[in-house]
N, C-alpha and C positions, 0 to 999 in steps of 0.2 A: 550635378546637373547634366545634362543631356547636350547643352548647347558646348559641341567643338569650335574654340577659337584660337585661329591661326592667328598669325603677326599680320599676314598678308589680307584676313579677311579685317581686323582691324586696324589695319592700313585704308582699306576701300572705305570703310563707315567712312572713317573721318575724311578720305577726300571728296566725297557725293555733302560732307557740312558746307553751309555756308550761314556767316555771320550776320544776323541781321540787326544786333546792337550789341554792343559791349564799353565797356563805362569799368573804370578805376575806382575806387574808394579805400578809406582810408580806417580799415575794423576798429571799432569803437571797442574800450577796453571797458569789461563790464565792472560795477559796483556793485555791491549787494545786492546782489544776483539779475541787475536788469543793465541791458546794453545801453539803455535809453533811445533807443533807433529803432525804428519799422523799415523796413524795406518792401515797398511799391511798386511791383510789376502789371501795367497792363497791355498785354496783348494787341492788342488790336491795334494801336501806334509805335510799341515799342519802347514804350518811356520807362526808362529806370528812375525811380526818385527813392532820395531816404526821408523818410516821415521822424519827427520827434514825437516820444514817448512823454506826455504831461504829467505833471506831479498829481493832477488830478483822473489823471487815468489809472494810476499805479494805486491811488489811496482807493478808487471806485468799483474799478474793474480788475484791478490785483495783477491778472496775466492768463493766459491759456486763455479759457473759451471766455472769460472776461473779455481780453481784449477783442477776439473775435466778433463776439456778438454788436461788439462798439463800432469797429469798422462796419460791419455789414450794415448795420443800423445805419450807417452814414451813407452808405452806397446804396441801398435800395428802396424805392419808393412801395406805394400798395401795390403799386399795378405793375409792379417788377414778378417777372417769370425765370424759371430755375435756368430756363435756355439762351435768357436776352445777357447780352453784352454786360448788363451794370451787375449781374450777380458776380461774388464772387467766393473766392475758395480763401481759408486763411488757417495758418499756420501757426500753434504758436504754444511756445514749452511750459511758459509760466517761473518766477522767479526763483521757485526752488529746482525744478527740471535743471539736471546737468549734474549734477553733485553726484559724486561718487561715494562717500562714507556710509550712505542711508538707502538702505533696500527699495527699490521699487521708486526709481527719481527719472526714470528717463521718457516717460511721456509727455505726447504732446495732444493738444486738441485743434480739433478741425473742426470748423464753422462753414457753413454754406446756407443757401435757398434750396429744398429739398424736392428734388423729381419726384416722388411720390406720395407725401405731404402738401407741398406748395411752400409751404414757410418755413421757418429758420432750423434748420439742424445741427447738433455738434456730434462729435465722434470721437473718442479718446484710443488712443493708437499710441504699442511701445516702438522700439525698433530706437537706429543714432541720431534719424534725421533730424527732428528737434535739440536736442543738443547741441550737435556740430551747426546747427544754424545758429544758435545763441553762439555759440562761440566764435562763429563767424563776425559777431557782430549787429546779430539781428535780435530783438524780440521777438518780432512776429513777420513774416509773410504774406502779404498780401496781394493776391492776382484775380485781377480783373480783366476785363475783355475779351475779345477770341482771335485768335491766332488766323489769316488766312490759310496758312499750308502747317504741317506737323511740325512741332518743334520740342524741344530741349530748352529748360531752362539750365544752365550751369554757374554756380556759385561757388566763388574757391574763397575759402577762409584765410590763408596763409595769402596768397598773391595779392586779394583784395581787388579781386575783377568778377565781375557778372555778367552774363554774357545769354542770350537769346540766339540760336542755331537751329536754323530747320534740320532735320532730321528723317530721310528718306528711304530710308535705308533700312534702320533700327526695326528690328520687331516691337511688336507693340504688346502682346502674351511676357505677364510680368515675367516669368522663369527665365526668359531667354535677355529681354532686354536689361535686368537689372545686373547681369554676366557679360553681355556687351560694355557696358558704361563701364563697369565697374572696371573691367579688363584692361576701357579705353582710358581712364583717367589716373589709374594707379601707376604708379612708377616704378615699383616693386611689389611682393607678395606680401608684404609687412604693411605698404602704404595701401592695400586694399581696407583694412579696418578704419580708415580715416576718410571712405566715400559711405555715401548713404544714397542710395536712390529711393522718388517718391514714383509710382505707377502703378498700372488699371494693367485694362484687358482688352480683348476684342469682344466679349460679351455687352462687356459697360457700354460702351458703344451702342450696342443694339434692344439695351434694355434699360428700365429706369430705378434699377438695383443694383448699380456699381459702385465696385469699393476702389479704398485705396492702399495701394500696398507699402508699407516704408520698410526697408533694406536694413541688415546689417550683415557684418562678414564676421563667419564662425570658423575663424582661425586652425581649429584642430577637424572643421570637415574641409575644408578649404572650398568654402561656397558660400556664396549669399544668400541670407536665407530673409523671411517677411514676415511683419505683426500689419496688421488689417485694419485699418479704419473701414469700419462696416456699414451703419448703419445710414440709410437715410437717403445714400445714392451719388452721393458726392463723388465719384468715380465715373459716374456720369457727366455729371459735372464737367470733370475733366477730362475727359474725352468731348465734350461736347464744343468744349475749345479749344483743342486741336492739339492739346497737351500729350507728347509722348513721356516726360518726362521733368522730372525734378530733380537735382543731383546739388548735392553740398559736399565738399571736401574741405576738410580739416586734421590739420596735423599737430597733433602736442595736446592731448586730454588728457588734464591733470585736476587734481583733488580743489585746486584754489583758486582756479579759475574763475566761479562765479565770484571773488572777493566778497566772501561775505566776514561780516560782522566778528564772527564768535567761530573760529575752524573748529576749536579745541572742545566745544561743546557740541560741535557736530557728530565729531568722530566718537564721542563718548558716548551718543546716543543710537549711533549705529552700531557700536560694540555690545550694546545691551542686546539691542534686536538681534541681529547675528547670532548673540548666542542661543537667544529663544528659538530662534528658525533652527539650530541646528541640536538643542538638545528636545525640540518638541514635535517638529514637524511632521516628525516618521510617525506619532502616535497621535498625532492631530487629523491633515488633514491632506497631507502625503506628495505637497506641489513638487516638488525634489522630484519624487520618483516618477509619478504620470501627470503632473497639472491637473489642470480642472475638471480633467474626466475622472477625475476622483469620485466628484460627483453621481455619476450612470448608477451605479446602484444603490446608492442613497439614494436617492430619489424614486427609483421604481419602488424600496421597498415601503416609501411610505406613501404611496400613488399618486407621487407629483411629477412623473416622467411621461409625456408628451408622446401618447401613441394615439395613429390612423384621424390626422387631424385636432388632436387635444381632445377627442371624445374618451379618452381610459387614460390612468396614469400608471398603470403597470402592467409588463408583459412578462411572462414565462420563459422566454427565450431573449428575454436581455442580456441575461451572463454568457451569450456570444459576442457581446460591443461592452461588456464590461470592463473597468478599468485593468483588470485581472489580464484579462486578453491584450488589451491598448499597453499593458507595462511587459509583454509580448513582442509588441512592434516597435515601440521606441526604443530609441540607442540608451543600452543604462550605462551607470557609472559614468555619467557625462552630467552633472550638474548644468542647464542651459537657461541664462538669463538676457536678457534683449536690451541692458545696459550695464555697463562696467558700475561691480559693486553690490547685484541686489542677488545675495546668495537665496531667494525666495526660490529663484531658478524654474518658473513653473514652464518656460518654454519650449517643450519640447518636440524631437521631431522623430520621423522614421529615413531611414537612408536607402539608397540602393533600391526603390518601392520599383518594380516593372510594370509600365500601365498596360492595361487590358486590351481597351478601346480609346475613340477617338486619335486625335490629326497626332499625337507623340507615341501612338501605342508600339510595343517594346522598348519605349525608353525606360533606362531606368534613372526613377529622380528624386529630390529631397523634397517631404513633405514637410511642413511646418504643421505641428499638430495632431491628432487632433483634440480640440477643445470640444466641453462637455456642449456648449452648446452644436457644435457642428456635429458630432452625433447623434442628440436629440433630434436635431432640425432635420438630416437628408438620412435619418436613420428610424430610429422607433414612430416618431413623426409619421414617417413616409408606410410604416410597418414592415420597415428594413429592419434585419438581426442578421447584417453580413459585414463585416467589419474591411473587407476587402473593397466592394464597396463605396463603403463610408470614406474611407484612406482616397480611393480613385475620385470618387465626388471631391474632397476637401482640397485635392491637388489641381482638381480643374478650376472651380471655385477662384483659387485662388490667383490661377495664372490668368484667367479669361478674364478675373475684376468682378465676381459677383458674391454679394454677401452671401454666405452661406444660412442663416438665419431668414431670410426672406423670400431665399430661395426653397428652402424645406417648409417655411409657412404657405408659401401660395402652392407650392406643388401638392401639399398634402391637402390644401381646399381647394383644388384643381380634382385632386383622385374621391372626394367626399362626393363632388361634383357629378364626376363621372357614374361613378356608384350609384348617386339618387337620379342617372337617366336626366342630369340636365345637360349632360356630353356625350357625347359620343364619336365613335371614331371617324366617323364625316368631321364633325367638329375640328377634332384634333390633327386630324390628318393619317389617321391611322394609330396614333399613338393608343394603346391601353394604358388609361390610365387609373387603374387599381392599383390599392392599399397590396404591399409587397411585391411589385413592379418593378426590378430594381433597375432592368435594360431597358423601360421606358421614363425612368426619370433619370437616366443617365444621358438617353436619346437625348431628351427637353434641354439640357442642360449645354451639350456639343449643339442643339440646334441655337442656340442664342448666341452661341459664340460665332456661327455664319449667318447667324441674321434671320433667319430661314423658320418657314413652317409654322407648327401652333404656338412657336418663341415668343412669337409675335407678339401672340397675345398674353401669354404665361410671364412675359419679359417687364408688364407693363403695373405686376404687383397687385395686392387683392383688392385694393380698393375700383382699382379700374378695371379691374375681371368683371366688378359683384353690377358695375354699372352698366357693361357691354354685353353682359349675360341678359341682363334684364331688356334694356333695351334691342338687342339682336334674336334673344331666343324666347324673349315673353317668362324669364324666370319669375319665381315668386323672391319677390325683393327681401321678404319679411325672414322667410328659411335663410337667403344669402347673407344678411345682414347677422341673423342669430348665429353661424358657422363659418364667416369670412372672420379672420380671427386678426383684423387689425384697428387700430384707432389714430384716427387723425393721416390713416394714411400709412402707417406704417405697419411693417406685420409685427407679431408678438413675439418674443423670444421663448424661452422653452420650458416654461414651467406650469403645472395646472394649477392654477388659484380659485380651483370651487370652493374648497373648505376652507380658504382666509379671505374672509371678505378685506382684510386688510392692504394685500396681496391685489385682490382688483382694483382697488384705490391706488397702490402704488405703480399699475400699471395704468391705467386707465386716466387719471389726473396727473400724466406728468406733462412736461415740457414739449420733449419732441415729439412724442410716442411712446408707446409699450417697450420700453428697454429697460432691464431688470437692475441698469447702474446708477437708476435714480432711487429706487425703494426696493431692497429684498426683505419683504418682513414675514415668509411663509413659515421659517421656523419659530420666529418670535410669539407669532399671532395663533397657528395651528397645531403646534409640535409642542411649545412650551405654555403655552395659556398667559405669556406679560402681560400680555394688552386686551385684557378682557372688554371691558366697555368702551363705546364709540370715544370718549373722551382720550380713552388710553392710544385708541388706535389713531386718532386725528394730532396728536401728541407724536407719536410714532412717525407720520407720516407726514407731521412739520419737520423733525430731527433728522431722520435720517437723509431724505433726498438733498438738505442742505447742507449738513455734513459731506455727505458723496459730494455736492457739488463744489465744496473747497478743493478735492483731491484733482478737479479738472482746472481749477484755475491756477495750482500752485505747477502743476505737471508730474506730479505723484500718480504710480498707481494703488489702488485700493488693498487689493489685496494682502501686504505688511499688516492693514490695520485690526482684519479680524479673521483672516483664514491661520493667520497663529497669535495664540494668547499667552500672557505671561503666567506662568503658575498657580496662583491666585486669583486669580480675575471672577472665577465663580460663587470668590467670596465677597467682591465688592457692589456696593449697591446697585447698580447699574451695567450687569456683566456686559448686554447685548453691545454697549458703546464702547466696551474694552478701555477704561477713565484713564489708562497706564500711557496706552499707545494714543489715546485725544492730546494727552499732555507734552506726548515727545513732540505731537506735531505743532504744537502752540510755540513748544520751545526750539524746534526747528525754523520755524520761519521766522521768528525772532531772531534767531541766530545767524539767518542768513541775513534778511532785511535790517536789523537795527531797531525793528518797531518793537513795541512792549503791547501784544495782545494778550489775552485772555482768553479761556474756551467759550465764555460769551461770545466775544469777538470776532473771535472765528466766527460764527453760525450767523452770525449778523454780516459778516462781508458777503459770505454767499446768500443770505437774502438779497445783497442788491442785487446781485448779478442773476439769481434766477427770476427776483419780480420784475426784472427788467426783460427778460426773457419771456417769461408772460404779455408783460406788454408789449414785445416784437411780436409775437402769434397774432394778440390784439391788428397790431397797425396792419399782417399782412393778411386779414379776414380771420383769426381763427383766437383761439384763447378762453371762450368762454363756454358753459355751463354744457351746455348742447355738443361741445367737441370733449367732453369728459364722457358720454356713454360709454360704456364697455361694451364688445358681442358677448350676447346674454352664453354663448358655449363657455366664454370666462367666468361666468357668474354660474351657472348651474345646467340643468341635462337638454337640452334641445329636443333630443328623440327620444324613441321607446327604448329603443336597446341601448344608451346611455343609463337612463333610470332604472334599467333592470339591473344592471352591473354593477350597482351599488343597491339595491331596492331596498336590503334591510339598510342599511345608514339612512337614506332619506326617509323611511317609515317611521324608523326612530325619531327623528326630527321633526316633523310631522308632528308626533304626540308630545314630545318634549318641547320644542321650542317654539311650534305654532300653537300647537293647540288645540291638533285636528285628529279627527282617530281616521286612520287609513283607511279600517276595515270598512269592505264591501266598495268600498269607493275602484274607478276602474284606473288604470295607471293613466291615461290621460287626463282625469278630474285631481289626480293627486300632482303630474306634472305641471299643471294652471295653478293650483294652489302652494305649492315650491316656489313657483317661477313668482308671481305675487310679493313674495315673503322677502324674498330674495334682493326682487328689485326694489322692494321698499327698503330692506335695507341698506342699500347701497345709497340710496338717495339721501337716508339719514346720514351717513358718514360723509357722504360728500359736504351737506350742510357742514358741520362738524366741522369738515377739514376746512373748506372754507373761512368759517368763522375765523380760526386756528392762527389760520394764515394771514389774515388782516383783508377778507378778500369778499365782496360780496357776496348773496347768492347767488349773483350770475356767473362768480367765480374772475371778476375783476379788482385786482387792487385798487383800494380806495386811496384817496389823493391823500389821507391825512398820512396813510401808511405809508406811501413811496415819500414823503415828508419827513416821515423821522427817518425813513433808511437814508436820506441823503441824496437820491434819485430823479426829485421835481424837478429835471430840466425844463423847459419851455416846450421844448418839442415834447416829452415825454404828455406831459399835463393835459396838451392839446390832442394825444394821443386818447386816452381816459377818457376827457370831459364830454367825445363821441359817443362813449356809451354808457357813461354813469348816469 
């Protein structure tokens, strides 16, 4: 890192601290794997409380974005707003989070009220800080209120003291501040692995696409490095309460800690996996060597890679941000994982990077990254193929607090923008902002982080663009609405789903928004042909989002379950669900908890917790039929020179699957007649999925069905009986 710290300069931090609550307690020793304790911070009084963990919260909500969504639920009314006092942020790892014998255990999920959605968001994020919080003593986290002056939450695991400290001092630019703390709190270079800090940016601040960063220390760079809660703005959030920080220290992470059930059946099921990561990986799907930018040209080559706004899914000059190049800039022969034990190792970095531009240029500093989506999104997106670039975007991104995903979605319908003369540089302030721009959306980018300029507006995400364009500059809503590539508010991540209608269901009908960790079904549906008919794919599109959604509530990440497969697996019925790695995880949390589930069972716990999810969107205006459209750019060609760039595939289509002869007809009569076809099928499947899911056609759960999942609270009932 770039930040020089003296004894003397962390000497000054801590004497400009002043204490404004701190409170003893007594770390509750956890049980198959749950502390049974919440720890309640709010802001705005000061009040530390510990909350008890109910046996029926544990049966209902399980843990992670379970619990979250249960707290928030309790805390915010309809007419509650992302920036009023009673929202709040919550933390929280999930029963199996912590454990060390089993790859890919150490995340946590984040719950809020979303700045640019409005309603409920989660975010799943690796990095210790979930961890060392359970360990501490906590399940979950919860912070409400807003801080008058900046402050520091600090929470020491070992002492058993919490404490609330303004913070004056501290930078606020993740890079800098989580090298302060960590500096400030470790007692030696050993005891730095045992801090975790949670922190934003100075962009979050000024925009309503801030993330949040969680800290871990990489021992052999000897720096703190960040996994990202992304999506949804919750970084905002916390900047918006005056949060500098989150810090948990904890000392002694050991294998048995969570006291579970069964060790011996733990360890034997992480030795399986283990071995498969390390006798397969290399010829799978390569997380070891570059993570997920494995990805970049798989995807270009089968034109699902996200270029000049999602209008084309492959470029010519990708294999300059290919993984090829990216296994170039990352540190090799460094296996990098973001919790102790998951040799999956996909997280890696570049070292020594020297920035270009902007308030650190010449420094040289540790990027975390990059991930395949963050070179999609401020790279081919943008109709960037400069991998230097992409590096400098991801570093800033990540220091300033802003998703990178939302930030490449709205800049790239920012530059379509400009292109179709609905911008210009009166507008922007000067900014060009054209498709391969790279110093103009670098510009955009340092300008959110001072607040300053067309930030402003660029800062404020697509869905508030498409409304302020319309209304300030007379746009045609209908083009903005077809090419602004978010839903419900959120931008899209990074993949083109014209040719899997399955794929815009899995984006379009999820929860918070377009995020690709509720349904990836683009190879299932387009590449492999499983789920031919609507049945199949509504089948698809019950399974998999509620699967993914066990992996946030347990505190697992996903990736163990299908980016490596066991030997076999192409020969079991049901390859796409990997039946080998569903079963370790049945017998994992068995093992941790005591309970006796089923791979039923599983799918059914996270039905409660995502139709309970649905009904939160419900209570806070949103959730039904009409918040499922997709932007028809997700579904099929918008413009001319879309349609031309595939013409023969769509003419084929055309004669094949509609039923129309092309000939003579002019490419606008044949785009109407697509576009038709299209949206009618989408509407089929939604029915479909609907049906599927126990859920109206309005796409509300009906009472009998939150009845058998167990969910018919009082309040819930009364929530429904509004618009059933």
């Amino acid at each position: 890192m770039s930040c020089v710290l003296t004894a003397e300069k962390v000497q000054k931090l801590k004497a400009a601290r002043k204490v404004l609550k701190e409170i003893k307690y007594e770390p509750a020793k956890l049980e198959k794997g749950y502390a049974n304790k919440t720890l309640y911070i709010n802001l705005s009084d000061n009040s530390i409380v510990s909350k008890d963990v109910t046996e029926k919260m544990k049966d209902v909500f399980i843990g992670g974005k379970g619990f979250g969504l249960w707290y928030l639920w309790n805390a915010v009314a309809p007419s509650t707003k992302w920036n009023d006092p009673e929202n709040e942020i919550v933390i929280s790892p999930g029963p199996v989070g912590g454990i060390t014998q089993y790859p890919g255990a150490g995340k946590s999920l984040v719950v809020s009220l979303s700045p640019t959605t409005g309603s409920v968001v989660d975010s799943n994020v690796g990095g210790h800080f979930g961890p060392l919080l359970k360990f501490s003593g906590w399940d979950a986290l919860e912070i409400q209120g807003k801080a008058d002056q900046e402050v520091i939450v600090f929470i020491d695991g070992n002492k058993g003291t919490i404490s609330i400290e303004e913070a004056p001092l501290e930078a606020v630019d993740t890079h800098l501040i989580i090298e302060e703390l960590t500096e400030m709190y470790a007692e030696s270079e050993e005891d730095k692995r045992n801090i975790s800090v949670v922190s934003s940016g100075t962009a979050a601040q000024n925009s309503l696409i801030g993330l949040l960063n969680f800290s871990f220390y990489d021992k052999r760079r000897k720096s703190p490095r960040v996994k990202q809660a992304g999506r949804g703005g919750i970084g905002t959030v916390f900047r918006d309460k005056n949060i500098k920080a989150v810090v948990v220290k904890f000392n002694g992470v050991k294998g048995d800690l969570n006291n579970p059930v069964d060790l011996k059946k733990i360890q034997e099921l992480g030795i399986k996996l283990h071995k498969e990561i390390h006798d397969f990986d290399a010829i799978q799907t390569q997380k070891r060597e570059v993570g997920t930018a494995n990805l970049v040209e798989i995807m270009n080559d089968y034109d699902l890679l996200p270029v000049n706004n999602f209008k084309y899914g492959y470029h010519p000059e990708t294999w300059k941000i290919d993984s090829k190049q990216i296994k170039k800039k990352v540190t090799q022969n460094m296996p990098d994982g973001c919790w102790y034990g998951c040799s999956m190792a996909c997280a890696k970095a570049v070292d020594g990077f020297e920035l270009k531009t902007g308030p650190y240029k010449g420094h040289k500093v540790l990027i975390d990254g990059p991930e395949y989506e963050t070179v999609a999104a401020v790279g081919s997106n943008l109709g960037i193929f400069d991998l230097e670039h992409i590096l400098e975007c991801n570093f800033y991104c990540d220091t300033y607090g802003v998703d990178t995903i939302s930030l490449g979605t709205t800049t790239a319908f920012l530059m379509e923008c400009y292109e179709s003369n609905i911008l210009n540089k009166e507008i922007t302030g000067g900014l060009e902002l054209t498709f391969g721009n790279k110093d103009a959306a670098m510009e955009l980018l340092h300008q959110m982080s001072r607040g300053e300029g067309f930030s402003k507006i660029a800062g404020q995400g697509v869905r508030k663009i498409k409304e302020l364009l319309v209304k300030e500059y007379g746009a045609d809503s209908h083009f903005l609405n077809d090419i602004g590539m978010e839903n419900k508010g959120m931008e899209y991540s990074q993949y083109i789903s014209k040719e899997s209608l399955a794929q815009q269901g899995g984006y379009a009908m999820t929860n918070k928004g377009p995020q690709h960790d509720e349904a990836w079904l683009i190879f299932m549906d387009m590449v492999n042909n499983q789920i031919p008919s609507f049945e199949d794919k509504a089948e698809a599109l019950h399974y998999f989002p509620m699967f993914r959604t066990w992996f946030g509530l347990m505190g697992l990440c996903k990736l163990p379950w299908n980016d490596i497969e066991p030997a076999d697996n192409r020969q079991t019925s049901e390859p796409a669900k990997v039946p080998e790695h569903v079963q370790n995880y049945v017998e994992l949390f068995n093992s941790v908890t005591g309970k006796t589930i089923d791979k039923k069972e599983l799918i059914v716990q996270s039905e409660r917790v995502y139709n309970f999810q649905r009904i939160f969107n419900i209570k806070m205006g949103f959730g039904q039929s009409l918040h499922d459209n997709p932007p028809y750019r997700s579904v099929g060609p918008v413009t001319v020179e879309e349609y031309l760039s595939r013409q023969d595939r769509y003419d084929q289509q055309m004669k094949e699957l509609i039923g129309v002869d092309p000939e003579g007809k002019t490419i606008e009569e044949k785009m109407q007649i697509t576009r038709k076809y299209r949206e009618d099928q989408y509407d089929e499947l939604r029915q479909t999925v609907y049906k599927r899911r126990g859920w109206t056609e309005n796409g509300i759960p009906t009472l009998e069905h939150i009845k058998n999942l167990g969910i018919d609270f009082p309040e819930v009932v009364e929530v429904l009986k509004k618009h059933l």
